[in-house]
N, C-alpha and C positions, 0 to 999 in steps of 0.2 A: 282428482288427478290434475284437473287444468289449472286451478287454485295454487296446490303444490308448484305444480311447475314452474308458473309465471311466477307466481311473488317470487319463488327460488332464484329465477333469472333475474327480477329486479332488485332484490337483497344484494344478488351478486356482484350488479351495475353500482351498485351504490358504495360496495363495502371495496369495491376494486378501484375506482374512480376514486374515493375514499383515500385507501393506500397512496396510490399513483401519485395525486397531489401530494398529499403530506409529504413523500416522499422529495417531492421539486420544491414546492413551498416549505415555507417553515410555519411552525404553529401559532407565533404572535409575531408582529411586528411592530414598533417602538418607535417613534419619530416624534420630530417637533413641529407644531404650527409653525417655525418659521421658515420650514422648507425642508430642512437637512440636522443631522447630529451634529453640532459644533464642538463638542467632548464623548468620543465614541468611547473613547476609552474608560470612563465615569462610568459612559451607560451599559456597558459591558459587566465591568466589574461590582457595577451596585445589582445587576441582573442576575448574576451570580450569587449574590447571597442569599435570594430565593429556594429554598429547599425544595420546589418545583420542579426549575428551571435542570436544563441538562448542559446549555450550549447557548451562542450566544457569539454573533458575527452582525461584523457592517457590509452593507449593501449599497450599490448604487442600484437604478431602474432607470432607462430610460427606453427611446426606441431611436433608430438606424437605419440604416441600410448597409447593406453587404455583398461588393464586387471581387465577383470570380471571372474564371475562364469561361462558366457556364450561366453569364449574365449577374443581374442587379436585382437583389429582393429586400422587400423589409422584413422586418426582425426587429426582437426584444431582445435590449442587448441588458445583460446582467454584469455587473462589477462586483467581485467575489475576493474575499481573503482567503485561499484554496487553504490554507491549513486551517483555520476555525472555521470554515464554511462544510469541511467536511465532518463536522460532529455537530450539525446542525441538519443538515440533507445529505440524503444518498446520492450525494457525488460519486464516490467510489464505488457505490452498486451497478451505479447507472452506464458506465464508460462501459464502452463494446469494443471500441478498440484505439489504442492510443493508450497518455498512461498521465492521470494529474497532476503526477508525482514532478513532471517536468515543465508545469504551468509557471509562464514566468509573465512579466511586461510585454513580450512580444508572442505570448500565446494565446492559442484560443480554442474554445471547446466550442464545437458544432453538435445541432441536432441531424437522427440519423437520418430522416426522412429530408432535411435542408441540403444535407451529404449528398445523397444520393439523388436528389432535385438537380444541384448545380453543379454534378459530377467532384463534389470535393473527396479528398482521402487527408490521412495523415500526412504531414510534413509538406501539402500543398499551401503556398501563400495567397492569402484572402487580401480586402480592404474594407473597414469600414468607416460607413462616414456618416457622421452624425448632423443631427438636426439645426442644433446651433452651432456656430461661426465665426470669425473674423469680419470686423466691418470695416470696410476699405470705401474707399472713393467714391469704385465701382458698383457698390452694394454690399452683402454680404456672402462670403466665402466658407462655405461649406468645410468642418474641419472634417479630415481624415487621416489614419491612421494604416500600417500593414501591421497583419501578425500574422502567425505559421499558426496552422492548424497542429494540434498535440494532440488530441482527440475525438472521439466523435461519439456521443450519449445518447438512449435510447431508455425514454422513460415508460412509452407503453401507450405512449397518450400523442395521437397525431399532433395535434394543435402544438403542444409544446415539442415536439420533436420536425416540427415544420416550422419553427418559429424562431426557437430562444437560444442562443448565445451565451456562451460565456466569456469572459474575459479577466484580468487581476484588476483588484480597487484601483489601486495607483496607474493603470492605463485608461479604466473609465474615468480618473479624474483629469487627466490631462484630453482627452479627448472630449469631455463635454464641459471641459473647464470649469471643475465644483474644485471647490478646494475641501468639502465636509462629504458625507459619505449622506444616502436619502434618507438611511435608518439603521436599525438593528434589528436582523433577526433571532429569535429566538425558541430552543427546543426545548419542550418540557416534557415530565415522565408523563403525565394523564392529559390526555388530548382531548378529555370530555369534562377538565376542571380551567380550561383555558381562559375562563369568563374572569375566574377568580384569580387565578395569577396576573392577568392582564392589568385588574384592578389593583391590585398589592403593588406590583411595579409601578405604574403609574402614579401611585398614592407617595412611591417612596421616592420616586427621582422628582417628584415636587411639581408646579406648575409651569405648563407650555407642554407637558409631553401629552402624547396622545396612543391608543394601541388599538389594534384591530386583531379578531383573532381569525383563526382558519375559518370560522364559521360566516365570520363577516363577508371576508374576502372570496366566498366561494355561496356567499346567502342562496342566491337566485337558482343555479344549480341544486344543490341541496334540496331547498323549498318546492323546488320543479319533480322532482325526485319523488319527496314524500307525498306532496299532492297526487302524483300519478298511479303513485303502491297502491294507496288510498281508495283513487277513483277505480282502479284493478281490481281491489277487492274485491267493492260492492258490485259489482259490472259483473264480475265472473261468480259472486254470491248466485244469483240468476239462476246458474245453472244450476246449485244446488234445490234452491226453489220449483226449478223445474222437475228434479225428480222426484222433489218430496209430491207435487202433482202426479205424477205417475205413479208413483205409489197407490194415493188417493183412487186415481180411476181405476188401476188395477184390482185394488180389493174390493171397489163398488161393481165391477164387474163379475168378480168372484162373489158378493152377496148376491148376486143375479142370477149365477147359475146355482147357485146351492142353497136357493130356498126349501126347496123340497127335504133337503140332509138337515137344514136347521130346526124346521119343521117337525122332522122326525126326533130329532136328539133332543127338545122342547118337550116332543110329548111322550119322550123315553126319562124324562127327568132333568133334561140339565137346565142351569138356572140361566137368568140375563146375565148374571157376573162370569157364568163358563162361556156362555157364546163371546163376549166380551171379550174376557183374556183370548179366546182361540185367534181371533182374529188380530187381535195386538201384540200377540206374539206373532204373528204369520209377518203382518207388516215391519215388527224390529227385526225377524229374520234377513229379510228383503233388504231393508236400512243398513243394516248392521255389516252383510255380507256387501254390500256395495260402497262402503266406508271401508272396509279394512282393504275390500278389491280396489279402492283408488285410491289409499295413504302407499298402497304397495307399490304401486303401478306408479305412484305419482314421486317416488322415491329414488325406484330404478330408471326411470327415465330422464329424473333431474343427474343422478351421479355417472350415467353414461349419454349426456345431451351430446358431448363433442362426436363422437361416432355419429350417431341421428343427423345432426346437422351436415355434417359430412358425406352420408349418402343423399338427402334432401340435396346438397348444391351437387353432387353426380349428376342425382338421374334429371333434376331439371333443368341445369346449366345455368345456376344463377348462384350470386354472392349474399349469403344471410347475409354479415355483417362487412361494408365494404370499410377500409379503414379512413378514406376522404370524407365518411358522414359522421362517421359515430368518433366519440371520443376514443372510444379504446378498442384495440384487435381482441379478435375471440369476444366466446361467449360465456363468461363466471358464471357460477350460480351460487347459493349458499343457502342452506337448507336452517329456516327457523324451527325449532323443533316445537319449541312453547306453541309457534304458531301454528306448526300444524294439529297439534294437541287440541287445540282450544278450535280450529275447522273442523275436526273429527268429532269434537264434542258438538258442535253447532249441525251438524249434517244428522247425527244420533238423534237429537232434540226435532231439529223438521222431520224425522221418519216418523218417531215415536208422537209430533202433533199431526201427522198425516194420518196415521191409524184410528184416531180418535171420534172421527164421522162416519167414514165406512162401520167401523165396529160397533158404534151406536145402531146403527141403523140397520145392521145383523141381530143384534139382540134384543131389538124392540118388535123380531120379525113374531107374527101374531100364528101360530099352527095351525089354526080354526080356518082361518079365513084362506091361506097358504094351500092347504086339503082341501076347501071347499071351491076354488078358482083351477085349483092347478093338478088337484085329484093325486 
């Protein structure tokens, strides 16, 4: 059941973190060593002849800041072509209120948790101001820009919804003075052939380009991810180990009090191979019924976790999952089934090598000596 549970929740963390990104991110991205796309348009359309590929926008990235009524934060500010950017990322899934449809040069898409940090809404006037500048006399002059808030996105994922901005290409170019765009991104149908398409692009827009895929750009998360499932496993393996023990002592206990019964059924006829089975079927009983008691148990408590945890921060007055820590609200699960299959199998296998010492050592019990100690 603890098994189930946990890898459930960390399948979940992974497979939802998963979404979330993909969703904000695009699945490859296409740039040149020499900084920027200087023919977006090329690299769009030769991106497109990939029978991978779905979609396919230019991007600026940089970072800012951004003045409200309710102070100065920094922020990743994003430069988007709203209409090809939106068949690339859930843009349009993502907006909670406001509408992209009305994104122009002087608009701007806010995260919600940014929103509701600096008291912004719809149709309030922001500023931002970027890193590089005008060099004057005086030093350098920070450029800055207004735009109207048009709406306000809500990805699921603190970090990017406390963070990221959006804005149109042609406003991040004027404001961080590119004249090219940083890259392209790009949406393809199989997100787990992204290695391969990255390559084929690259191969075919020729030398200088360069791509990174979602796996890249997200490695250390991911890799953090998997190592943990991993070290989860073995950790909570343990406890199966542990009752394959308790099994053990159990039946060594039961050969203890029933010497005298084996004793008797020894010299009534039964062989080492019956006291044998007796007892290894006794322990696959035990095995067996406490495998299907915690695949069950471990089933119904993964698909009604949100209730549980919900009485859990009642009665103690605390936050499982506060949303300042963890990347994402709530708690996902998602149930491997292979894997639980293949834990069931593995818990079945330590019952049935747990039985195999005890039941030896019931069937090598001697009658003679048994009747002659124990009368």
């Amino acid at each position: 059941m603890a098994l189930i549970v946990v890898l459930s929740v960390m399948n979940g963390f992974e497979e939802d973190i998963k979404t979330k990104i993909l969703g904000t991110q695009s699945h490859i991205v296409i740039s040149h060593y020499s900084g920027g796309i200087s023919d977006p348009e090329y690299v769009q359309t030769e991106s497109m002849k990939d029978p991978g590929v779905i979609g396919a926008t230019p991007f600026i990235l940089s970072q800012g800041l951004i003045s409200s009524q309710g102070g100065i934060s920094g922020v990743v500010i994003r430069g988007i072509d709203p209409v090809s950017a939106s068949k690339v990322i859930r843009l349009k899934e993502i907006i909670v209120r406001g509408n992209i449809d009305d994104m122009n040069d002087s608009g701007i898409l806010l995260g919600s948790e940014l929103a509701a940090y600096s008291g912004i809404t719809v149709g309030d006037a922001v500023t931002l101001i970027s890193a590089t500048g005008i060099i004057t006399p005086l030093g350098m002059i920070p450029k800055s820009m207004s735009f109207v808030v048009k709406g306000v996105f809500s990805t699921g994922m603190y970090e990017y919804d406390s963070n990221m901005v959006y804005i149109s290409l042609g406003a991040a170019q004027t404001l961080f003075m590119k004249d090219m765009p940083s890259g392209i991104e790009i949406k393809i149908k199989d997100i787990y052939q992204a290695e391969a398409v990255a390559d084929r692009l690259t191969a075919g827009l020729g030398q200088g380009y360069w791509a990174k895929t979602w796996k890249d750009m997200n490695m250390s998360l991911f890799s953090a991810l998997k190592l943990e499932k991993t070290v989860m496993f073995i950790i909570l393996l343990f406890i199966i180990l542990v009752a394959a023990f308790s099994i053990i002592s159990t039946l060594i206990m039961m050969v203890m009090e029933k010497r005298k019964d084996i004793a008797i059924l020894k010299s009534m006829g039964a062989t080492t191979g019956q006291i044998l089975r007796i007892f290894i079927t006794l322990g696959m009983v035990i095995g067996l019924s406490g495998t299907i008691a915690g695949v069950v148990l471990g089933l119904l408590l993964t698909y009604n976790l949100d209730p549980v945890i919900s009485f859990i921060e009642l009665i103690f007055g605390i936050e499982v999952m506060p949303i300042d820590v963890y990347y994402i609200t709530g708690l996902p699960t998602k149930v491997d089934y292979p894997l639980v299959f293949i834990m069931a199998l593995v818990s079945i296998a330590l019952s049935f090598l747990a039985t195999i010492y005890p039941a030896r050592q019931a069937a090598r019990q001697d009658p003679v000596e048994v009747m002659r100690y124990e009368g």
